[in-house]
C-alpha positions in Angstrom: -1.2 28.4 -177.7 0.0 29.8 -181.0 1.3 33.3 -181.2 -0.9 35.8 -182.5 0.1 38.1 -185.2 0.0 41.7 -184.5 -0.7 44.0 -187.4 2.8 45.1 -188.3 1.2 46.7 -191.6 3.4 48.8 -192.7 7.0 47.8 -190.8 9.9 46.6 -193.1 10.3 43.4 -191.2 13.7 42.4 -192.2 15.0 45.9 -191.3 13.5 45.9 -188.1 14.6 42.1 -187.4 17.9 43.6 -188.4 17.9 46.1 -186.0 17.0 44.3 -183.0 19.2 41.5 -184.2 22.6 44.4 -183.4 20.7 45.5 -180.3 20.3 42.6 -178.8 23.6 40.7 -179.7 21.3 38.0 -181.3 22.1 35.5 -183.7 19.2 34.1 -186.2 19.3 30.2 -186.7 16.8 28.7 -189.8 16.7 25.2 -190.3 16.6 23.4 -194.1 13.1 22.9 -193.5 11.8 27.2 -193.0 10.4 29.7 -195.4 12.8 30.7 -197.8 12.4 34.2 -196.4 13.9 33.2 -192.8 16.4 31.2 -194.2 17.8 34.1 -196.1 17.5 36.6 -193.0 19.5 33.7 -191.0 22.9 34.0 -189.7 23.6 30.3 -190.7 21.1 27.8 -192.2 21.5 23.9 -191.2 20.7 20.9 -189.5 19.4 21.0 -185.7 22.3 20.0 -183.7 24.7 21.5 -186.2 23.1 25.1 -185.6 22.8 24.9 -182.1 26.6 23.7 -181.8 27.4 27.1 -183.9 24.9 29.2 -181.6 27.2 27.9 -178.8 30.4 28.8 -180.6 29.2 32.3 -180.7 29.3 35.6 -178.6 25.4 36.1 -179.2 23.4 36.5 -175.9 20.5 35.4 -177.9 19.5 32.7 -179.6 16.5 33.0 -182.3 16.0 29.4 -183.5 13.7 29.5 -186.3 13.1 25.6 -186.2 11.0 23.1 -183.8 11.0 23.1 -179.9 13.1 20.0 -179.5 15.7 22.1 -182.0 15.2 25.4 -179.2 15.9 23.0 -176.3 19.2 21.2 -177.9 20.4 25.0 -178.0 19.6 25.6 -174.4 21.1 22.3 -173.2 24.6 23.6 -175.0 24.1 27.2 -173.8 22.3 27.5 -170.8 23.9 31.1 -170.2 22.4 32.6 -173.6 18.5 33.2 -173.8 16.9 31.1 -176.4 13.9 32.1 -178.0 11.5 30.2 -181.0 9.0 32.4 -182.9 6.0 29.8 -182.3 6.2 27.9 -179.3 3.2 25.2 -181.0 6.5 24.7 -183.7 6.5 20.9 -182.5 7.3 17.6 -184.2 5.3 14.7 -184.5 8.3 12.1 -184.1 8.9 14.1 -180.4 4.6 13.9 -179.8 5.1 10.1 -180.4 7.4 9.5 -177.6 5.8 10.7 -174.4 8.6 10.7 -171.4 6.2 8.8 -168.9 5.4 5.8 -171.4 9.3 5.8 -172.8 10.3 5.4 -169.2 8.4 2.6 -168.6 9.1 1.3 -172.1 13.0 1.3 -170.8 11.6 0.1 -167.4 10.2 -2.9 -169.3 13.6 -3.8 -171.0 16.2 -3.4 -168.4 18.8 -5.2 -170.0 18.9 -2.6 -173.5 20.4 0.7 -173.7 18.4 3.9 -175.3 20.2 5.1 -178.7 17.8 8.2 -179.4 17.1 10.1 -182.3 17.5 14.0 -181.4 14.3 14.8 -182.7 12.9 13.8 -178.8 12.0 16.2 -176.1 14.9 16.9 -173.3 13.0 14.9 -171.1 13.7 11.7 -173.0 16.8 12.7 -173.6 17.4 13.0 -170.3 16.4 9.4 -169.8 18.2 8.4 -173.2 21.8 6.5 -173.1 23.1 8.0 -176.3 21.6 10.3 -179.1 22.0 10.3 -182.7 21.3 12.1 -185.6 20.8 10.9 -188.7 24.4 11.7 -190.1 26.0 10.1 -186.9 23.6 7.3 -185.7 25.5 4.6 -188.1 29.0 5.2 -187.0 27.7 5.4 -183.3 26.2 1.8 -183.9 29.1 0.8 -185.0 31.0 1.4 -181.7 28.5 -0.8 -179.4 28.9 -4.4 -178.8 26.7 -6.5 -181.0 25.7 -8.6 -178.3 24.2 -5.1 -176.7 20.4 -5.1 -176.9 18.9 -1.6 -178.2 15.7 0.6 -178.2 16.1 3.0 -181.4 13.3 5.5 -181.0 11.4 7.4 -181.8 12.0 7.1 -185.5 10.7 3.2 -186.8 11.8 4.3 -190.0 14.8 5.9 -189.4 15.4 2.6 -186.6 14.3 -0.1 -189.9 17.2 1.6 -192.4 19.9 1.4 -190.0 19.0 -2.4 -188.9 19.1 -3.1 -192.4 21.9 -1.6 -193.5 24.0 -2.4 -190.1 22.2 -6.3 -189.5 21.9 -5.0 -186.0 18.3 -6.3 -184.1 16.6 -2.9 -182.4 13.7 -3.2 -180.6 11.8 0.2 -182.4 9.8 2.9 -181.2 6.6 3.1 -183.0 7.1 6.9 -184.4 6.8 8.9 -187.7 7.4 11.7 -189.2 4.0 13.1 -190.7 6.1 14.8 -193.4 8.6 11.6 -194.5 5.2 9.4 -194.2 3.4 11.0 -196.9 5.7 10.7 -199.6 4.0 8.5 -202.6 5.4 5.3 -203.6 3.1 4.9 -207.0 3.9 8.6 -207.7 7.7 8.8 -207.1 7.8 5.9 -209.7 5.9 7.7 -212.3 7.8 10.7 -211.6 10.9 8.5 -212.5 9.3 7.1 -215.6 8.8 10.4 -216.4 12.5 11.6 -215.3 14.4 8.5 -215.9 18.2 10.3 -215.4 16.9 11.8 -212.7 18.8 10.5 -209.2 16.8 10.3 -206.8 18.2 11.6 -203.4 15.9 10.3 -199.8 16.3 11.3 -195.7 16.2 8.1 -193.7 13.2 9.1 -191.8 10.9 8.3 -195.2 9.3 4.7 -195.1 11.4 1.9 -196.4 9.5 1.4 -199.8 10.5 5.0 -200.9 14.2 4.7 -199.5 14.2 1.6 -201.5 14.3 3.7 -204.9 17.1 6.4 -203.7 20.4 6.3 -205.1 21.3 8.5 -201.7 20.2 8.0 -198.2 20.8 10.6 -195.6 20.7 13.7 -193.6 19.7 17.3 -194.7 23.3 17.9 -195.1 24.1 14.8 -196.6 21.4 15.3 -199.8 22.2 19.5 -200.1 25.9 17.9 -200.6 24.7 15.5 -202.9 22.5 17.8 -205.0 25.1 20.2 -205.4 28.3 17.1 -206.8 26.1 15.2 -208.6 26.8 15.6 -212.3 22.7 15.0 -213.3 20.9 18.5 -214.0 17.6 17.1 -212.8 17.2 15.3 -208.9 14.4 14.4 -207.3 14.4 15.2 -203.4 12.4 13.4 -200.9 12.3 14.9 -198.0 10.7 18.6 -197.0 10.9 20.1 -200.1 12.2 24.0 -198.1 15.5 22.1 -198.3 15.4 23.2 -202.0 15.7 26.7 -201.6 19.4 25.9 -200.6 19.8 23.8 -203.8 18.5 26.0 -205.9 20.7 29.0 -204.6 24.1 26.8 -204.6 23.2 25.5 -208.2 21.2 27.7 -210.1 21.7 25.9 -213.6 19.8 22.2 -212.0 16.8 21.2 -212.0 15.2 20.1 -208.6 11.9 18.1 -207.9 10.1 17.1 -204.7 9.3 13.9 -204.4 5.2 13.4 -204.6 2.2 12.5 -202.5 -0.3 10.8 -202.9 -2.1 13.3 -204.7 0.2 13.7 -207.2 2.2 16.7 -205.6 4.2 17.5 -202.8 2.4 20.3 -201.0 1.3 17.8 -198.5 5.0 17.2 -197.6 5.6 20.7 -196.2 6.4 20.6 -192.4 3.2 22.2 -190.7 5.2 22.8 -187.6 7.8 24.4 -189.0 5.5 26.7 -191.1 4.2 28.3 -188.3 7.5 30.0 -187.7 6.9 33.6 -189.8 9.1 36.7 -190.5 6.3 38.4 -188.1 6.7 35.8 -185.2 10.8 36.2 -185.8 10.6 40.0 -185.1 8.2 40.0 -182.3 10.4 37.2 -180.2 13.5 39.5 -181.2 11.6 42.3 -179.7 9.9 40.6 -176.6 12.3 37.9 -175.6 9.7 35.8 -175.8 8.5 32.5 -176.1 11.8 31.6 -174.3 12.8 28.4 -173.9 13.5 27.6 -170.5 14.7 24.3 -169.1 15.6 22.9 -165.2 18.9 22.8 -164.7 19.0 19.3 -162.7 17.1 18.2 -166.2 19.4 20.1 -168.5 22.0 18.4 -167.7 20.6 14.8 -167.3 19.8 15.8 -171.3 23.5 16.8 -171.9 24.8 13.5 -171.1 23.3 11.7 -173.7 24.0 14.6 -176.2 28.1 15.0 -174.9 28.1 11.1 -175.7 26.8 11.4 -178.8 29.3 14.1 -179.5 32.4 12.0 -178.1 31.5 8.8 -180.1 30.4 10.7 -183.8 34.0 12.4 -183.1 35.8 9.0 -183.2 37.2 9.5 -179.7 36.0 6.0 -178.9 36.5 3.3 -180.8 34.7 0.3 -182.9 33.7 -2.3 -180.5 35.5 -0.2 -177.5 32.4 0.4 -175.3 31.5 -2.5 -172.8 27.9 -2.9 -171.1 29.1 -1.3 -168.3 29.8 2.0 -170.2 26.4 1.8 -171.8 24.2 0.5 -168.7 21.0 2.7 -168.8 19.9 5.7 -166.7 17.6 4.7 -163.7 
C-alpha cells in the first residue's frame, strides 16, 4: 500500500532530512532516474548496484535508497547488518513484475540444460534462483567469458536480451519483459526530432526497443550515456532513456543542450518512471524518521541471492577469464 503523506506544512524538509540523516548515521542513495530534489539531497547519485556497493563501503547504519524495491534489496543482500529503508515500498519495476519467481522456476525447470544470466532489475527471489546477474554495463563482458556452446535464458529484459544477441551473435532463449518507460519511446518522433536536430547525437539505454537503439550513436548504461553526454564535443544530445538522468547532465555541463527522446505523443512526459516518482522528499524524511518501510529479507534467501550477484562481481572484475568457465562452473541452481 502506498505511503500516505502526512501534512508536514510547514517543516523545512531538507533540514529536517538533514538532521535525522546525522542522527541516525544514515546515508541517502538517489538513483539517475529520482526527482531532481532527492538527487541533490543524496549522498551519492548513480546506478543501482553501483550505489548499493558504495552504501556497503560505508560506516552508515542506515541505508535510505531512494530508487525501486529490487535496488533496496541488492543493498540488503551486500549489507545485511545495516537497516535498509525505501520511501515508498509500491516503488516497483515493471521488468521485476514481469518475472514472477514461481513461473521463472519452472521456466529454468523446463530448460535444464541452460544457465540463468539475469538482469539485476529482478526480485532477490529470482536472483536467488539465477546463475549469474548482469547489469547493463557488465552483461557483455560477462557473456564473453561463457562457452558458446552454453545454452542461455537472458531475462527479464527481451530488449536488453535482443541487443546483446545481436551485438555478441550469441542465441539466448529471452524472457518476455519490458520496461514500461524504454517501451514508450517513439520511433516516428525520435526521427523528426533528428530532422529537426540533425547534429544532434543521439545517446540510447539497451533496455529501449531495437528500432530506437537502431538510431543511437551510443548504447548503454546510465553511467555509460551521463559519460557520454558530458565528452561529446556536440552542444545538443538527444537522451533516450528516463529523462531525470538529465538533471546530472545539465549540472556537469551547463553550456549543452539536452533533449529527451519522444513518445508517441510528441513528448516525453510519458517516459518518466511512475515507480520511481512515487519516491518524494516527504516519503524520504518520514522513513529517516520511522525506520520504515524496511526492507527485510531471509537470510537462507539472502544469500542464495548473493551468489549470483558475488559471480557477477568476480566475472565484470576480470578475475576469470574469456572462455575460462566450463558447464560445470555454470550448471544451474536446483
Amino acid at each position: 500500500m502506498t505511503v500516505q503523506t502526512e501534512n508536514l506544512s510547514g517543516l523545512d524538509l531538507r533540514a529536517e532530512i538533514d538532521r535525522l540523516r546525522k542522527d541516525r548515521n544514515a546515508i541517502i542513495l538517489a538513483h539517475y532516474y529520482q526527482k531532481p530534489e532527492i538527487q541533490d539531497i543524496a549522498d551519492f547519485v548513480g546506478d543501482s548496484l553501483e550505489l548499493s556497493r558504495k552504501a556497503a563501503e560505508t560506516d552508515a547504519e542506515v541505508i535510505a535508497f531512494c530508487g525501486v524495491k529490487f535496488m533496496a534489496e541488492t543493498a540488503k543482500i551486500l549489507s545485511p547488518q545495516k537497516t535498509v529503508v525505501l520511501p515508498d515500498l509500491d516503488a516497483g519495476c515493471s521488468l521485476e513484475d514481469s518475472c514472477p519467481p514461481d513461473k521463472f522456476k519452472a521456466f529454468r525447470e523446463a530448460n535444464p540444460d541452460h544457465i540463468a544470466l539475469t538482469y539485476i532489475n529482478c526480485s532477490t527471489e529470482v536472483k536467488a534462483l539465477s546463475d549469474i546477474i548482469v547489469t547493463s554495463s557488465s552483461a557483455e563482458k560477462i557473456l564473453s567469458q561463457i562457452p558458446e556452446d552454453q545454452p542461455i535464458i537472458f531475462s527479464p529484459d527481451k530488449h536488453l536480451g535482443g541487443y546483446l544477441a545481436r551485438k555478441t551473435g550469441r542465441d539466448m532463449l529471452l524472457w518476455p519483459g519490458v520496461c514500461i518507460v524504454h517501451e514508450k519511446f517513439s520511433e516516428t518522433e525520435l526521427i523528426k526530432l533528428k530532422a529537426e536536430y540533425p547534429d544532434a547525437p543521439i545517446a540510447a539505454h539497451p533496455e529501449c526497443p531495437a528500432h530506437i537503439v537502431e538510431h543511437a550513436d551510443h548504447v548503454g548504461s546510465t553511467s555509460s550515456i551521463l559519460k557520454f553526454a558530458k565528452e561529446t564535443p556536440a552542444d545538443t544530445v538527444i537522451i533516450a532513456t528516463e529523462p531525470h538522468i538529465i538533471h546530472q547532465m545539465e549540472k556537469a555541463v551547463p553550456e549543452k543542450t539536452f533533449i529527451g527522446a519522444p513518445g508517441a505523443d510528441g513528448n516525453c512526459n510519458c517516459n518518466i518512471c511512475p515507480y520511481m516518482a512515487l519516491n518524494t522528499m516527504e516519503k524520504l524524511y518520514m522513513a529517516l524518521r520511522d525506520l520504515e518501510p524496511r526492507i527485510e529479507i531471509e537470510e537462507e534467501l539472502r544469500l542464495e541471492a548473493k551468489k549470483s550477484l558475488d559471480r557477477m562481481m568476480e566475472m565484470s572484475s576480470g578475475t576469470v577469464g574469456q572462455g575460462d568457465l566450463g558447464p560445470k562452473d555454470l550448471a544451474h541452481k536446483g
